[in-house]
C-alpha positions in Angstrom: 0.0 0.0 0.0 1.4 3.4 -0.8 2.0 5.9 1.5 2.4 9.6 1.5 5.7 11.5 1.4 6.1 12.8 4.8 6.2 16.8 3.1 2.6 16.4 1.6 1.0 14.5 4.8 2.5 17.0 6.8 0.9 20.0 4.5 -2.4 17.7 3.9 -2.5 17.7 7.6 -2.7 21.6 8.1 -5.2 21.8 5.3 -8.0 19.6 6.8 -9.5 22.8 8.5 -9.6 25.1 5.2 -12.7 25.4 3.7 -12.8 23.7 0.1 -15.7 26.8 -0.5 -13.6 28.9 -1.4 -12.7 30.2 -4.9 -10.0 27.6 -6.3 -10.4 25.9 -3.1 -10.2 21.7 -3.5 -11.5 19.3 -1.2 -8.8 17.2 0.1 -10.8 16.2 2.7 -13.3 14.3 0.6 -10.7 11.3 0.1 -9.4 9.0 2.1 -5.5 8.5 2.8 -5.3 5.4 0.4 -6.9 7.7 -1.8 -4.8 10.9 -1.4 -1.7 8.8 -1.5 -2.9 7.2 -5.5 -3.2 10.7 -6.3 0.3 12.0 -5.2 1.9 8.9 -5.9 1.6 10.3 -9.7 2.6 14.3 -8.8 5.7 16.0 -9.4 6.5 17.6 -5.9 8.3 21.3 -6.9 9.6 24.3 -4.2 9.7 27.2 -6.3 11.2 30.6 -4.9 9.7 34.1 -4.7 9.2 35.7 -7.6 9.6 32.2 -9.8 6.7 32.0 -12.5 5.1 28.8 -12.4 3.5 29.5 -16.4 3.4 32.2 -18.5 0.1 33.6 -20.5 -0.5 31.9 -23.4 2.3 29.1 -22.4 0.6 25.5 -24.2 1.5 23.4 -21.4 -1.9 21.7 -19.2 0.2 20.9 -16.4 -2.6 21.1 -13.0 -1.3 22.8 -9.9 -2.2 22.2 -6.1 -0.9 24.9 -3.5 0.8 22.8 -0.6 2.7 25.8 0.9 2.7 29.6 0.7 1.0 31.7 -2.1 0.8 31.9 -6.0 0.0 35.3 -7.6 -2.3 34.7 -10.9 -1.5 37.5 -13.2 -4.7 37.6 -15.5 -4.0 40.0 -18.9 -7.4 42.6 -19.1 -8.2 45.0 -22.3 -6.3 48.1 -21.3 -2.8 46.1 -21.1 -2.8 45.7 -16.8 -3.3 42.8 -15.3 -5.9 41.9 -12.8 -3.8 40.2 -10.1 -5.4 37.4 -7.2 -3.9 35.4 -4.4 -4.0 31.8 -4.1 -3.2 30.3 -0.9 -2.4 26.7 0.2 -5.6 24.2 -0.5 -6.4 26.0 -3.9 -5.8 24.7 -7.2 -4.5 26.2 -10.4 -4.3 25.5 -14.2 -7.4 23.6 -14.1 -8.8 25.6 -17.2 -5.8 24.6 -19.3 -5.7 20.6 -17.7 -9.5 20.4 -18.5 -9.3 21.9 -22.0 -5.4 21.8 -23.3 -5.8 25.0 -24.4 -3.3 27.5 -23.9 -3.0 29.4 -20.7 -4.9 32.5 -19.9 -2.7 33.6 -17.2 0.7 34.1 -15.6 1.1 32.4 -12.2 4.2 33.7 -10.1 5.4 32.3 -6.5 4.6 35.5 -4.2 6.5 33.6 -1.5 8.1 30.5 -1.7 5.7 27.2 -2.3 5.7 23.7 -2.3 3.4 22.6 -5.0 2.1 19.3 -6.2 2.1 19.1 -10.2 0.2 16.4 -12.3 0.6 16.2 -16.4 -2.1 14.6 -18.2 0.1 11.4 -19.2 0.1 10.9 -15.1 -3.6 11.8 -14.8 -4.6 9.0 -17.3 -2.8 6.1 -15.5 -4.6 7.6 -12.5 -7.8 7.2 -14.2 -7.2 3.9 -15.4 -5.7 2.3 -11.9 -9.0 4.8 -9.9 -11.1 5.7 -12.1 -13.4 6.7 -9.7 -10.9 8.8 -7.8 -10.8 10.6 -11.0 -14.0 11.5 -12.0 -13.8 12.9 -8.5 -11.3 15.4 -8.9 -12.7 16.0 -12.5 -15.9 17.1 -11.1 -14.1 19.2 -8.4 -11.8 20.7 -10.9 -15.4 21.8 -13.0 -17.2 23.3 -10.0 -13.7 25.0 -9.2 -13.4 26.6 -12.8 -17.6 27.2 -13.3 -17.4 29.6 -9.7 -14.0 31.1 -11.1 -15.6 32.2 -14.4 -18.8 33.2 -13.0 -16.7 35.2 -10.4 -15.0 36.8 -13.1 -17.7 37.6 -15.5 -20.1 38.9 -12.8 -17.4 40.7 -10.7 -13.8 41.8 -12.5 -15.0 42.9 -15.5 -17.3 45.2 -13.8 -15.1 45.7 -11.5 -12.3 46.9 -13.8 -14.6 48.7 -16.0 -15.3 50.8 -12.7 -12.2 51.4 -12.0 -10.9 52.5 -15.3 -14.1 54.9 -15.4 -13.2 56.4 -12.1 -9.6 57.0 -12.8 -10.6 58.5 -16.3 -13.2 60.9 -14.8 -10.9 61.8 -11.9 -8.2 62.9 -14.2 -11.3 64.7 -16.8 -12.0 66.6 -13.7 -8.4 67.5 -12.0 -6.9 67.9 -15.6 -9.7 70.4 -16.9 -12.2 71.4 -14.7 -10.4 72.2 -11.8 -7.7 73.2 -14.1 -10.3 76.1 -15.5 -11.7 77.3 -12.0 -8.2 77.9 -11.3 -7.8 80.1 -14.1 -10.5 81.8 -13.9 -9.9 82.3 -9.7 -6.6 83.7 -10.9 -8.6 86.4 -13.5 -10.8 87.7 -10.9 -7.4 88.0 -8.7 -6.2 90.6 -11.1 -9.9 91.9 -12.3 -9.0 93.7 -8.2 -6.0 95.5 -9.5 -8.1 97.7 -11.9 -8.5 101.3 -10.7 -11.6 102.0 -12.1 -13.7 99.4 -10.4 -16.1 100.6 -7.3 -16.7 99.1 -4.0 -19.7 97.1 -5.8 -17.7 95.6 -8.1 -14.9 94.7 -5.8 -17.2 92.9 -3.2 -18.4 91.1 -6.0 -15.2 89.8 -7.2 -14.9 88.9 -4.0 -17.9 86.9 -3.8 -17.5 85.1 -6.6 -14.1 84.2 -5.9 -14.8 82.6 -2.3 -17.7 80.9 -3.9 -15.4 79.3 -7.2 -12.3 78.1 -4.1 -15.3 76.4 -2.7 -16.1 74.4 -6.0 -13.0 74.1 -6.3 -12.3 72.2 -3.1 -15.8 70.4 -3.6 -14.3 69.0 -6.5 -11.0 68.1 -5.3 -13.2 65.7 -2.5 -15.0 64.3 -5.0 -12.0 63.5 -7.2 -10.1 62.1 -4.4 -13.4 59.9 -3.7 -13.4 58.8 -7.1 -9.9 58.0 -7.8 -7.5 58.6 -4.7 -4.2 59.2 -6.3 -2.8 59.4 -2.6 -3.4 55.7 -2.4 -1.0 55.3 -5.5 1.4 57.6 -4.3 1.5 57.6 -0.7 -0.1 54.3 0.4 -3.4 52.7 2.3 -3.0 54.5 5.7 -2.7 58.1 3.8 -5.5 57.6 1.6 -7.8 56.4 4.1 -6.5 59.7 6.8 -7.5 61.9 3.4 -10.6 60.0 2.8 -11.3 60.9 6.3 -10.4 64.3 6.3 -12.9 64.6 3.2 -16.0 63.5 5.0 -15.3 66.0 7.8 -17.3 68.6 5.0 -20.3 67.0 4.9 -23.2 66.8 6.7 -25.5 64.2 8.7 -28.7 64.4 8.9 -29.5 61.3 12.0 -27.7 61.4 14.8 -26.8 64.9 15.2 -23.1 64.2 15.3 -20.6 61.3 14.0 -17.3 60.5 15.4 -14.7 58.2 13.0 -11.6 56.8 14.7 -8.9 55.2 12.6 -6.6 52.8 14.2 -3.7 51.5 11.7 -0.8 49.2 13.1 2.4 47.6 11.6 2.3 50.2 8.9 6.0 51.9 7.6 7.4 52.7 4.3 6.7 48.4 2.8 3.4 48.8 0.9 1.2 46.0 0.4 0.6 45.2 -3.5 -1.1 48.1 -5.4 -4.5 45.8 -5.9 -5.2 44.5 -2.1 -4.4 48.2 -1.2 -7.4 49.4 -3.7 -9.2 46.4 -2.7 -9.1 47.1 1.2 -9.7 51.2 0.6 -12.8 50.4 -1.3 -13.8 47.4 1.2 -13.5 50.4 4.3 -14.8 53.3 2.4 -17.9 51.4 1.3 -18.6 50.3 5.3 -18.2 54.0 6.3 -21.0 54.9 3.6 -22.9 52.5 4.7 -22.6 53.1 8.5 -23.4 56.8 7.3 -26.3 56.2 5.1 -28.0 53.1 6.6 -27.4 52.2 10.0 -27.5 55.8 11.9 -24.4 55.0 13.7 -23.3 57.6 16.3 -19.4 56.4 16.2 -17.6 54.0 13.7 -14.1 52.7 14.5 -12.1 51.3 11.8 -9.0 48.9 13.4 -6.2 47.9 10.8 -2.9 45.7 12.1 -0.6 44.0 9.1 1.2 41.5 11.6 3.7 39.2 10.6 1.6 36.7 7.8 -1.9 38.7 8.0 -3.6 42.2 7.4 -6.4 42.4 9.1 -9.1 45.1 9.5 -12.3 45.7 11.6 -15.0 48.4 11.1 -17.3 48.4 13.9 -20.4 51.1 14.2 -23.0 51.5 16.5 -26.0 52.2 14.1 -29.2 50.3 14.1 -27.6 47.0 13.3 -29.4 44.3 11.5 -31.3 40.7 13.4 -30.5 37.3 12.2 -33.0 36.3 9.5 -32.4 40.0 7.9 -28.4 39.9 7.8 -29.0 36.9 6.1 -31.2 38.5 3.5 -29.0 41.2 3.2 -25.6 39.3 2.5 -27.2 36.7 0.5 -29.0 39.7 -1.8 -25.7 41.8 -1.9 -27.3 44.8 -0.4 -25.2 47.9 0.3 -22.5 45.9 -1.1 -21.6 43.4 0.3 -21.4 40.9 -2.5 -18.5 43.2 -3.8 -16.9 44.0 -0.4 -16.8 40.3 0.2 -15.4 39.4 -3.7 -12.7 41.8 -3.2 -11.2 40.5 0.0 -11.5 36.9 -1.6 -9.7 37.4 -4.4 -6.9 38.5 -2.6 -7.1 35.1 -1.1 -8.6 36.2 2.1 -12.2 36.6 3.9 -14.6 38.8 4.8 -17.1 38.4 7.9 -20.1 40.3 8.6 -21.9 40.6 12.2 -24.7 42.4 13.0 -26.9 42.6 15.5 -29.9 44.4 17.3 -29.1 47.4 18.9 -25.7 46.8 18.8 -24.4 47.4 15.7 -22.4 46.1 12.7 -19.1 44.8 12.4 -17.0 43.7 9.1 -13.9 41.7 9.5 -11.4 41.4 6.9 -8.3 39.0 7.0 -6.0 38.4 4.1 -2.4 36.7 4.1 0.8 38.5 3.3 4.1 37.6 3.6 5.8 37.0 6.0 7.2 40.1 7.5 10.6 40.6 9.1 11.0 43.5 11.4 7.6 44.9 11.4 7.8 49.1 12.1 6.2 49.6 15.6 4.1 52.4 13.9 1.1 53.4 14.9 -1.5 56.0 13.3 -3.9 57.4 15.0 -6.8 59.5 14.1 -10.2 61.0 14.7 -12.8 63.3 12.5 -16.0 64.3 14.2 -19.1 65.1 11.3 -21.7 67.1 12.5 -25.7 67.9 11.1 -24.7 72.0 11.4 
């Protein structure tokens, strides 16, 4: 009777308490140990460094992948020459598109830290089907749910997604590059309209007015362009954008309760950046809670907690609004209301989760978790800060 090499058992073994729900996620669990061990008894057992690509776009080999160890970055090519990146973490599977239909790849998949992973050609896969055939209609039908909830994720999600996202940062630059580009000028004309002697009081007050009133449009519009498309978060990082963000809601208005207090926690934070996308994903993921907390619940305080530890960046958002009972927070995350559905999608694709709580009278909470590197020296940073919106 086989048996299986004492690296996989041991990285089987930690896997037995990940959910095989998740996007890319294979049940391991739903074979036995003779079972498991046919299967690797045909794999190719690789440790590939950081940084090493796995397969390239458009590469023609069908080689399937299973995530032992560590985490793969899938680098998927989208219409406007970027890539939309995702994180695959051990108990996933990839290549399964290319395996099932030998086409060539659609992706690039790069080792983000270093992996073990289990490789199977199709040459191995067919003596697996003819010695357990059963075992391999098994992981064929695994492999098909895995790739249906992948496309359907993609279709419904990322291309929407991206198209949002292209829109915003096109409309943010419309309006920095031109608009607010021409309210300048014309702040500027007014400016010297002042210098001309043969203006009267009248006239000058006027300027006046009309000047304060176009430096207020002005800064109207540079909140809504940094809402739209925060270049901060580009430039400067998460913690920046999100102080800025903050700083922008401090102009508005409330109408229930009569004042809001926002308190932003960040931990772990120095000059290493997370990658570009989980950053955009974790700013819209906490900018969307604070409009909802703002909009929906009523809340009275919201606190927003973010700690990137050693292998994990995690984040809280906790209000105090009007929370939701059981049979309704169902209803709500199931439906996608408020926006959940996306909130959710984009912590998952970074290979992490999202969990909602909610309860009468106290409140909601959203907790996000998604894995990182491991992280030597982590900067004992801290940011604190607080906004308070009033109804006045």
């Amino acid at each position: 009777m086989k048996s299986l090499p004492p690296v996989v058992a041991q990285a089987l073994e930690s896997l037995n308490s990940i959910s095989a729900d998740r996007p890319q996620g294979f049940g391991f669990a739903e074979f036995s140990t003779d079972e498991l061990a046919a299967i690797f008894s045909i794999a190719q057992i690789h440790q590939f460094s950081k940084s090493e690509i796995l397969v390239s776009n458009q590469e023609t080999t069908s080689d399937l992948y299973f995530v032992l160890q560590g985490q793969l970055k899938i680098e998927i090519p989208v219409p406007n020459g970027e890539t939309k990146d995702f994180l695959l973490t051990p108990g996933t599977v990839v290549g399964e598109q290319s395996f099932l239909d030998e086409e060539p790849r659609s992706a690039t998949v790069v080792a983000e830290t270093s992996c073990l992973i289990a490789s199977f050609d199709a040459g191995s896969f067919r003596e697996l089907t003819r010695m357990h055939p059963d075992v391999a209609l098994r992981i064929i039908r695994q492999l098909s749910r895995i790739l249906s909830r992948r496309l359907r994720r993609l279709d419904l999600f990322d291309a929407a997604e991206l198209a949002r996202e292209s829109e915003r940062k096109r409309l943010a630059e419309e309006l920095h590059d031109e608009t607010m580009a021409n309210l300048t000028g014309i702040t500027m004309e007014l400016g010297l309209l002042k210098f001309n002697q043969g203006l009267d009081s009248n006239a000058l007050g006027d300027i006046d007015s009309v000047t304060n009133k176009l430096k207020e449009t002005n800064l109207r519009l540079r909140q809504i362009v940094q809402g739209i498309y925060p270049a901060e978060l580009v430039n400067s990082g998460l913690i920046s954008a999100l102080t800025s963000h903050l700083e922008s809601l401090t102009n508005q208005s409330i109408i229930n309760p009569t004042e809001l207090k926002i308190s932003l926690l960040a931990e772990g934070f120095g000059d290493e950046r997370l990658p570009t996308n989980t950053e955009t994903d974790i700013y819209r993921v906490v900018q969307q809670a604070i409009a909802n907390a703002i909009e929906h619940a009523e809340a009275s305080t919201i606190k927003i907690h973010l700690k990137w530890s050693n292998e994990e960046c995690r984040f809280t958002i906790e209000d105090d609004g009007r929370g939701m009972g059981d049979i309704n927070r169902e209803n709500v995350v199931k439906s996608g209301h408020f926006g959940l559905a996306n909130m959710r999608d984009r912590i998952e694709r970074n290979g992490g989760a999202l969990e909602f709580g909610s309860t009468v009278p106290s409140g909601t909470t959203l907790t996000g978790t998604i894995p990182t590197e491991n992280r030597t020296g982590i900067p004992n940073i801290t940011t604190d800060y607080d906004i308070t919106i009033s109804n006045t």
